[in-house]
Backbone as a printed PyTorch tensor [residue, N CA C, xyz], in Angstrom:
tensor([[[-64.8350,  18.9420,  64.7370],
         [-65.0940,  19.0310,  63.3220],
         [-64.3070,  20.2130,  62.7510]],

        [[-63.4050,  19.8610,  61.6940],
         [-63.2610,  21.1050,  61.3890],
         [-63.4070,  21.7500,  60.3540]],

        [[-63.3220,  23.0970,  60.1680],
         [-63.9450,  23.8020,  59.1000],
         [-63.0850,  23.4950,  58.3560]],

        [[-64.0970,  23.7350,  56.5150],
         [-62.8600,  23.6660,  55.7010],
         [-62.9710,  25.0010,  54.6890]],

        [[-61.9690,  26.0980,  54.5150],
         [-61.8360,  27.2340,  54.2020],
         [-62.8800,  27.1500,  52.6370]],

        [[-63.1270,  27.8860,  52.0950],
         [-63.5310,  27.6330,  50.5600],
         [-62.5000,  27.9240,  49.8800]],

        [[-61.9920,  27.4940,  48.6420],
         [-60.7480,  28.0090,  48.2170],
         [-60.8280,  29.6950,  47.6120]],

        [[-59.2120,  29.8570,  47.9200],
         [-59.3240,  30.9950,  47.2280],
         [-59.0780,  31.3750,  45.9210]],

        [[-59.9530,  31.9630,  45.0750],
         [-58.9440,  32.5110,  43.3820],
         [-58.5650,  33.6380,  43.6940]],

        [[-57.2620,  34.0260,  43.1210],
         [-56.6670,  35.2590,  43.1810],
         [-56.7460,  35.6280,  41.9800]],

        [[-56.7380,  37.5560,  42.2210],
         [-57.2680,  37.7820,  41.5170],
         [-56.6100,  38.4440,  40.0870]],

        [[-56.2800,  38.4720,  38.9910],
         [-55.4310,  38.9550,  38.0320],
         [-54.7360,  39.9200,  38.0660]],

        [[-53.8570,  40.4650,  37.6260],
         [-52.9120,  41.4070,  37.8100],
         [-52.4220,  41.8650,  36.6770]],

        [[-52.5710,  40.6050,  35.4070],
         [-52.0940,  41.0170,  34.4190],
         [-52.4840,  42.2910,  33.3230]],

        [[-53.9120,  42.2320,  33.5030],
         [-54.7240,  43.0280,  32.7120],
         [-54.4270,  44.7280,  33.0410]],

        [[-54.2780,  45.3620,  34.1380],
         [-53.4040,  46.3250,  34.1440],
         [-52.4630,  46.5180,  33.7960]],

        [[-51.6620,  45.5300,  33.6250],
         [-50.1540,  46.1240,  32.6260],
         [-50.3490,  46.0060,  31.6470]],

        [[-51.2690,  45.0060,  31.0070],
         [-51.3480,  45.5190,  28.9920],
         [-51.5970,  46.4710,  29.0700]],

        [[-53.2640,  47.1060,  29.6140],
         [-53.6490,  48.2090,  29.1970],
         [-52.9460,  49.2990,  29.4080]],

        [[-52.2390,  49.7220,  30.6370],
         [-50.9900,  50.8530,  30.9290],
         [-50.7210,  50.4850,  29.5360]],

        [[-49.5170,  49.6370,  28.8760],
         [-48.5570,  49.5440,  27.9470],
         [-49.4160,  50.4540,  26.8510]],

        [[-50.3790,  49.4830,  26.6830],
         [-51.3740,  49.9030,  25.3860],
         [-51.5470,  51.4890,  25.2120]],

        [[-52.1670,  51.7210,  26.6060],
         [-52.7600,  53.1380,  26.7810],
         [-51.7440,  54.0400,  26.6420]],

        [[-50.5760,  54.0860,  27.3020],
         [-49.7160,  54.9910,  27.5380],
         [-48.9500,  55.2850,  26.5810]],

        [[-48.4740,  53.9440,  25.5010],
         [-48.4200,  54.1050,  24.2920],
         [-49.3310,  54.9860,  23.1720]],

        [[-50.2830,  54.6850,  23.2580],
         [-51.3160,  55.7640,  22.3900],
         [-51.1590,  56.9540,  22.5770]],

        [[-51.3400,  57.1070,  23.8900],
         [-51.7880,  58.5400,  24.8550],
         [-49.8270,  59.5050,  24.6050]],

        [[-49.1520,  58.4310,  24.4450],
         [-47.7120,  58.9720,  24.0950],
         [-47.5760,  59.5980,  22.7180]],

        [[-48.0670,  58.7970,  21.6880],
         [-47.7230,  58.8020,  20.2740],
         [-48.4780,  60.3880,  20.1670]],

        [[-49.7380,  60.3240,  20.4810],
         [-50.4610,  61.2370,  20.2160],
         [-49.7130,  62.6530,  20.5530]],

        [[-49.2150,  62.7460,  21.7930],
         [-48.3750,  64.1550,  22.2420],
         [-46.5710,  63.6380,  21.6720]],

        [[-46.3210,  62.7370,  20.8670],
         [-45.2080,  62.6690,  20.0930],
         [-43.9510,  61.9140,  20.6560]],

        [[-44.2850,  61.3520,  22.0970],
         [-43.4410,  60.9770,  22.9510],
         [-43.8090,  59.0930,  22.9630]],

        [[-44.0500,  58.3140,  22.2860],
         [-44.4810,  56.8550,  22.7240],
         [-43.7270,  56.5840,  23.1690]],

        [[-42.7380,  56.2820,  23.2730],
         [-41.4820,  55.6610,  23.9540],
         [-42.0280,  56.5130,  25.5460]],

        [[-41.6150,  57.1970,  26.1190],
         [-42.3630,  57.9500,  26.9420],
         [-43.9480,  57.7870,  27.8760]],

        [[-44.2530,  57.4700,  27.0480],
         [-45.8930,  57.1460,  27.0790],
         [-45.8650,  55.9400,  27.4270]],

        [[-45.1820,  54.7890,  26.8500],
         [-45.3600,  53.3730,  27.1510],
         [-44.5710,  53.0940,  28.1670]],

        [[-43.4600,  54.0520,  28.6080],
         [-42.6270,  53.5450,  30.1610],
         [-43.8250,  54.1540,  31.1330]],

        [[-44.3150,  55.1410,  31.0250],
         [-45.0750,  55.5860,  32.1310],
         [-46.3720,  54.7450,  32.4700]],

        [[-47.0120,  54.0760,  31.3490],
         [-48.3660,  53.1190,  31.1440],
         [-47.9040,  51.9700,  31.9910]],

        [[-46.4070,  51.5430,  31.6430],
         [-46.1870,  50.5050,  31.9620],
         [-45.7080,  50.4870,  33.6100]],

        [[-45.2620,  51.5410,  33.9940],
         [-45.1690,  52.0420,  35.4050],
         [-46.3480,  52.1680,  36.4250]],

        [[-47.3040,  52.5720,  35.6910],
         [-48.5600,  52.8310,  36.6220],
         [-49.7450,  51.4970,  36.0410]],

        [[-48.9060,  50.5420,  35.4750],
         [-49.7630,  48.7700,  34.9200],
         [-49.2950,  48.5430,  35.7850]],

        [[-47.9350,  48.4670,  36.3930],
         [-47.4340,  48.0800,  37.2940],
         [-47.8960,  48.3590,  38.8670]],

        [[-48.0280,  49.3450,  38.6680],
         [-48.3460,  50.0840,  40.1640],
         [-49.7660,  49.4540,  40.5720]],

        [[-50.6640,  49.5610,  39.6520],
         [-52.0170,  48.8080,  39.8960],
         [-52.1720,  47.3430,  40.1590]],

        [[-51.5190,  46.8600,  39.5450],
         [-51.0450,  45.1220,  39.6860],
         [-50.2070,  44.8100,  40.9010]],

        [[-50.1450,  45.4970,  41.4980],
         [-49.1150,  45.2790,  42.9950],
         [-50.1620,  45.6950,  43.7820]],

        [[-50.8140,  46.5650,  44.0860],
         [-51.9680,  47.1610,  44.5870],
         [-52.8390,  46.1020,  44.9160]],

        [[-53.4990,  45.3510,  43.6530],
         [-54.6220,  44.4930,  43.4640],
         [-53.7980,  43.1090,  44.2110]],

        [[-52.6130,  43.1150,  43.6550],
         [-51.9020,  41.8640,  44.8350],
         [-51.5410,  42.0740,  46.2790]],

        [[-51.6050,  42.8900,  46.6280],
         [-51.5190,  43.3400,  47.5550],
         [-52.6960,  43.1540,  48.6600]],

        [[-53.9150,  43.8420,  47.8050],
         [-55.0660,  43.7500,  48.6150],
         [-55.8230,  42.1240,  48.3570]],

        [[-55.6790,  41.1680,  47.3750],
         [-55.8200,  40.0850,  47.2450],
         [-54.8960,  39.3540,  48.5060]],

        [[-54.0830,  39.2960,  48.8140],
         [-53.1330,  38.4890,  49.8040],
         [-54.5050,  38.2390,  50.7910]]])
């Protein structure tokens, strides 16, 4: 007999890179740098979304 796995959902990834974008943007404008702010948000949206895929595999 054989088993049958349950499926898997994986799990999102996307929702860390808006909010980086979003956040880092704000958190930029505010100290005068957005441009700045939104590469770094979007660097560490990134970094978290590889992470979470990572440990999802």
């Amino acid at each position: 007999m054989a088993m049958n796995r349950p499926p898997h959902t994986p799990k999102a990834g996307g929702m860390p890179i808006a909010l980086g974008v979003m956040g880092g943007a704000i958190v930029g404008a505010v100290f005068g740098e957005a441009t700045m702010g939104l590469l770094i948000g979007l660097a560490l949206g990134i970094a978290i979304a590889v992470v979470i895929w990572r440990t999802d595999r």
